[in-house]
N, C-alpha and C positions, 0 to 999 in steps of 0.2 A: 764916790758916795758920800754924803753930809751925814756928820754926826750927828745923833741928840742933841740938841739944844744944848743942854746943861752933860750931857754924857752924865749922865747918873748910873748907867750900866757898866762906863769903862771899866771897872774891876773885875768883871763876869765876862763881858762879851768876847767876843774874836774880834780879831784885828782888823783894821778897815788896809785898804789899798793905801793910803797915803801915810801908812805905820810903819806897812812891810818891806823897805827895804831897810829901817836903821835896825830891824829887831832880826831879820835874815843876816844881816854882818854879824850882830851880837851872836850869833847861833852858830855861824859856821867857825869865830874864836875863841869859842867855847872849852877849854882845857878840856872839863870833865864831859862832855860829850865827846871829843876826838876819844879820849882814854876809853870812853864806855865800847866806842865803836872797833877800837884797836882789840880789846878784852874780847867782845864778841866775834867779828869775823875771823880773827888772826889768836887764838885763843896762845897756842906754843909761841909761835913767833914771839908773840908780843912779850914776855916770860924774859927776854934775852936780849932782841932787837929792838921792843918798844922806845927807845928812842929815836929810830931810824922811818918807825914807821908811823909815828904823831908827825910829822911834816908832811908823808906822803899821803896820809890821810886830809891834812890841814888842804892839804892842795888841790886835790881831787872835790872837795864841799867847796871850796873857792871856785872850781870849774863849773862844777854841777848850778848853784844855787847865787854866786855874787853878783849876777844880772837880773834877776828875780825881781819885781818891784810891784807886783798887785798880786792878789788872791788866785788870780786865774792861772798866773806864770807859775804859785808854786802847787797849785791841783794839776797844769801838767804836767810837771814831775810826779806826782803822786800818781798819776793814771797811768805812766809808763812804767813805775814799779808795779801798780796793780796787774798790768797786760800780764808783764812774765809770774806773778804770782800766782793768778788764774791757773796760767799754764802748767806751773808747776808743781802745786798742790789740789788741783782737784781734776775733778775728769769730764767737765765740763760745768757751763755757767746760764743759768735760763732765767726768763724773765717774762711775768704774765700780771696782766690790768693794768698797765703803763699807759698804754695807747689809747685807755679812758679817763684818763683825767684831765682835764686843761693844761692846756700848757702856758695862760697866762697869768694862773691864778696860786696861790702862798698855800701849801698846806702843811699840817702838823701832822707828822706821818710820825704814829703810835706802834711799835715793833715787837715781836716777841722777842724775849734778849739769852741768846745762846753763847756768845764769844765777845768777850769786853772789846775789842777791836775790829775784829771782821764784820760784825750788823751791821754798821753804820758804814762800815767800807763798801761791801757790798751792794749797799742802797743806792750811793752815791755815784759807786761806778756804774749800775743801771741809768742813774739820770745821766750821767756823763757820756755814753754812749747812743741815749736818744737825743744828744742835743741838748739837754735842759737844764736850770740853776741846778749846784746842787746845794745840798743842806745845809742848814746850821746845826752842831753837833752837840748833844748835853754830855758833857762827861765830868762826873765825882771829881772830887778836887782828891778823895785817899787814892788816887792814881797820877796826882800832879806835884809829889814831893819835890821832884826838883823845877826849880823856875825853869831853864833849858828846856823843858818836858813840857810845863806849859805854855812857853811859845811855841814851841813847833804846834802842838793843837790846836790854838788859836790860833794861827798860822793854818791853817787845815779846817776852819771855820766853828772849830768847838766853841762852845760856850760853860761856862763852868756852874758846877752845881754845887754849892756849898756843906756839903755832909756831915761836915767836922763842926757845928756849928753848935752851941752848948745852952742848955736853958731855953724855956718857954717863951721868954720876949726876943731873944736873940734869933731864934727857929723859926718864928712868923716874920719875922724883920728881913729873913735870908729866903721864905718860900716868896713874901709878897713880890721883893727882889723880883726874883726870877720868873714869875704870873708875869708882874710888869715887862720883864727887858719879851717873853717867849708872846705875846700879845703885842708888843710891841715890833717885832721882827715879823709879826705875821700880817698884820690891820696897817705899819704905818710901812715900814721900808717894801711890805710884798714880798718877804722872804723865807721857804721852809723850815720848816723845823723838825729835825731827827730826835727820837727821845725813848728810852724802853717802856715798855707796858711796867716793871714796877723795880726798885733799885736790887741790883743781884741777878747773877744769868737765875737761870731754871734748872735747876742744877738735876732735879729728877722728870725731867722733859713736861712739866707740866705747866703750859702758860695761861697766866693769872694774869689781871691787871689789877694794880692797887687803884681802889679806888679815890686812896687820898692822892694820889697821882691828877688824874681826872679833877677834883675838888680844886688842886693847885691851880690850873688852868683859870680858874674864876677868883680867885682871890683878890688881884689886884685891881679887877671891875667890881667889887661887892660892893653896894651902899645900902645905906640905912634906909628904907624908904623912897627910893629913887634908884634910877639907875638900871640897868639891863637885867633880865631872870638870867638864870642859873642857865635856862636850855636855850636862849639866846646866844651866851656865848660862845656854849658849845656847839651852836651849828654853825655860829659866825666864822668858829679856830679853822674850818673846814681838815675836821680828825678822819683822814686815813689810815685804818689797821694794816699795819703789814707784817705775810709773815713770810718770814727764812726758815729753807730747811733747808740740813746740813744729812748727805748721807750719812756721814760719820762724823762723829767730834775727837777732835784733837785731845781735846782735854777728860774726854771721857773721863777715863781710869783717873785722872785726878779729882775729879768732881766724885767719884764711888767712894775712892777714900775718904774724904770728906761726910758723907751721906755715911757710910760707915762707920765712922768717929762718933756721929751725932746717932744713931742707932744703941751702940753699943755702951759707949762713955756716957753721952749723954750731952757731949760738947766736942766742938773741936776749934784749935788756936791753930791761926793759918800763921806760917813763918814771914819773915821779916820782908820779903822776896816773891810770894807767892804769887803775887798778884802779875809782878814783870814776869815772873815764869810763863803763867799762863796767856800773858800778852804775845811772848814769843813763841808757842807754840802753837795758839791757835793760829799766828800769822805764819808761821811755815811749813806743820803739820798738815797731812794729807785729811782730806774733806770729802773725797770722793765727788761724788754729784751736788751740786749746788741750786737751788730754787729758788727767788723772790717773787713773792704776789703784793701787788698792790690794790686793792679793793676800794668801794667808791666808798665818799666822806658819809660818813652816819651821819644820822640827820632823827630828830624826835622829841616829842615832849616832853623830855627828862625832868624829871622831876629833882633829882639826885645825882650823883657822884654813881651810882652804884648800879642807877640805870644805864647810864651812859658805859660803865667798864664791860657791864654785863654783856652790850651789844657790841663792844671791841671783842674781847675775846668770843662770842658767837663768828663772828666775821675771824679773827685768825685760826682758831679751832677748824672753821670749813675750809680754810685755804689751803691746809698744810699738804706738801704733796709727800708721799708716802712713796719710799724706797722699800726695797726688798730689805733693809737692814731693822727697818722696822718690821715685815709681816714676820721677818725669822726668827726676831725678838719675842713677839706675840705667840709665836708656835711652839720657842723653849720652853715660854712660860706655861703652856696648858690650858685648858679649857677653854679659848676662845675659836671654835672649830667654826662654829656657826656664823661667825663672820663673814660677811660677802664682801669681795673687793680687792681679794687676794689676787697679786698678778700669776705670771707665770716667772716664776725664778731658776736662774741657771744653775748647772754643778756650778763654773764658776764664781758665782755670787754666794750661792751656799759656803763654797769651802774658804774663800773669804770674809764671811761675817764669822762662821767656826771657828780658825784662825784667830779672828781680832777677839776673840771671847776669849779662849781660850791662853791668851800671851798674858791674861791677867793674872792677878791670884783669887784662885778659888773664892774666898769671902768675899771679892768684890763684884762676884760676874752677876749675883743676882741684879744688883744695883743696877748695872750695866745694860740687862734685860729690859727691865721697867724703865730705863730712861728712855729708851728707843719705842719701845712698845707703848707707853703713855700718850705720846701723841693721836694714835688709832683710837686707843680708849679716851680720850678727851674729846675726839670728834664723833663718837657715839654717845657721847654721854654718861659712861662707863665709869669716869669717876667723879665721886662727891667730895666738894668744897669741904675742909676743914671747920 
């Protein structure tokens, strides 16, 4: 693949094929990634032996990845982790409006965002499975503290979102950035693009899109008096809503505490860690059933930023498929008898959603309730926008 001209994105973008093997060598001699990987899988071991087991590790990512040389070679690694991860944290993996979209054509697939990691894994291993590119990844740079961390991403086809970025001229300076390089990956190289509906999972199951998200999108086309409308280039991005649902979340009960902090206190400070916590959990935590829809690209005479969000989330709101973990959520909470749509649910299912409510503490289960049950109420219409 040919760079940019000028590469004016290399700071942001993911790696091209002809990057990836001097930056795979730098990653698998990594000190603090062998250490990190020692700490994690071998937590005792490592305590006593970790010296014995930084070579056996060094040797094994020698095995695994020193032959590795394009993009492709290290997404097959990644889809053979995903196979066994499938397997072992959910209870199955489904996939619906794939089979409508072109398959020659670049889109920017707009996502509801429940799990800092799995959305966009998810997404990827459905295209990976029908055959198809898969994405280019937007992920926060306060998730790419160590360099190690973001080449493997970038290595993995991320692109980076500047979040940390300080001040009024510096903020326009770091969105137009990224309008450019995500327009740029879509109109010139013909490439997808993954990206959440708005920064921060959904932490009380309620998917919003920002609509300065959407605004972003057109920034780096805006001219004075010339130049493409605003709803040209939003039907140009060809924007896919898509949404994931997760029977269960991993992270629930950490998301309630949180949502509980900001209820009660009135704030809450996430610890130094939180964020890898919840990265590791939602990737090895049990999920139950798994859904992806992928929906056709909106298309209209947007006038606005706010038109165009309003008709993503209409479009992820109608696609969310609904497990029994939500109607049981909705029947805790009361009053919504008159709802139509309720399936037929098992003792099993029952005594397992009971169960998963129940292992929390008390103060958090309401939270827990309405995260699940939200989703139903958002695709009635059932709740009002802030």
């Amino acid at each position: 693949m040919n760079t940019p001209e000028n590469d004016s994105f290399k700071e942001i973008r993911p790696y091209y094929d002809h990057e990836v093997y001097d930056v795979v060598q730098e990653v698998i001699h990594n000190p603090e990634l062998i250490n990190a990987i020692c700490q994690f899988r071998f937590p005792q071991l490592n305590k006593s032996f970790g010296f014995l087991l930084r070579p056996l590790v060094r040797r094994k990512l020698k095995s695994q990845f020193a032959t590795i040389k394009t993009i492709a070679d290290f997404q097959s690694q990644v889809a053979s982790y995903m196979d066994r991860l499938i397997r072992n944290s959910t209870d199955g993996f489904t996939v619906s409006g794939l089979e409508e979209l072109n398959t020659n054509k670049a889109y920017l697939f707009i996502a509801n965002h429940r799990d800092i990691a799995m959305d966009p894994a998810f997404v990827n291993y459905a295209l990976y499975q029908a055959g198809r590119n898969t994405v280019r990844i937007a992920i926060g740079d306060n998730l790419l503290q160590k360099p190690v961390v973001s080449d493997i991403m970038r290595l993995n086809k991320s692109f980076i979102v500047k979040r940390s970025a300080k001040g009024v001229r510096e903020m326009m300076k770091t969105l137009t950035q990224l309008s450019g390089y995500i327009n740029y990956s879509l109109l010139e190289e013909k490439h997808s693009i993954w990206i959440a509906q708005k920064e921060g999972r959904a932490k009380d199951g309620i998917d919003i899109t920002d609509p300065a998200i959407v605004k972003m999108f057109f920034m780096s086309r805006k001219k004075k008096g010339s130049g493409p409308s605003f709803a040209d280039v939003i039907n140009e991005l060809n924007i896919v809503p898509v949404t994931i649902s997760y029977e269960y979340d991993p992270c629930d009960e950490m998301k309630a505490q949180e949502l509980n902090a900001l209820a009660t206190d009135g704030s809450y400070n996430k610890s130094e860690f939180e964020d890898i916590d919840s990265i590791v959990k939602g990737i090895s935590g049990q999920k139950g059933r798994v859904h992806v829809h992928f929906a056709q690209p909106i298309s209209g005479d947007f006038e606005n930023a706010n038109e165009a969000a309003a008709l993503i989330d209409h479009q992820i709101w109608g696609n969310y498929h609904f497990y029994p973990s939500n109607w049981l959520a909705l029947e805790a909470l009361g009053g919504f008898d008159h709802l139509d749509g309720k399936p037929t649910i098992t003792d099993q299912e029952r005594a397992k959603f009971n169960q998963r409510i129940e292992n929390v503490p008390e103060a958090l289960r309401p939270y827990l309730l309405t995260m699940y049950a939200n989703p139903i109420l958002n695709s009635r219409g059932l709740i009002k926008p802030d």
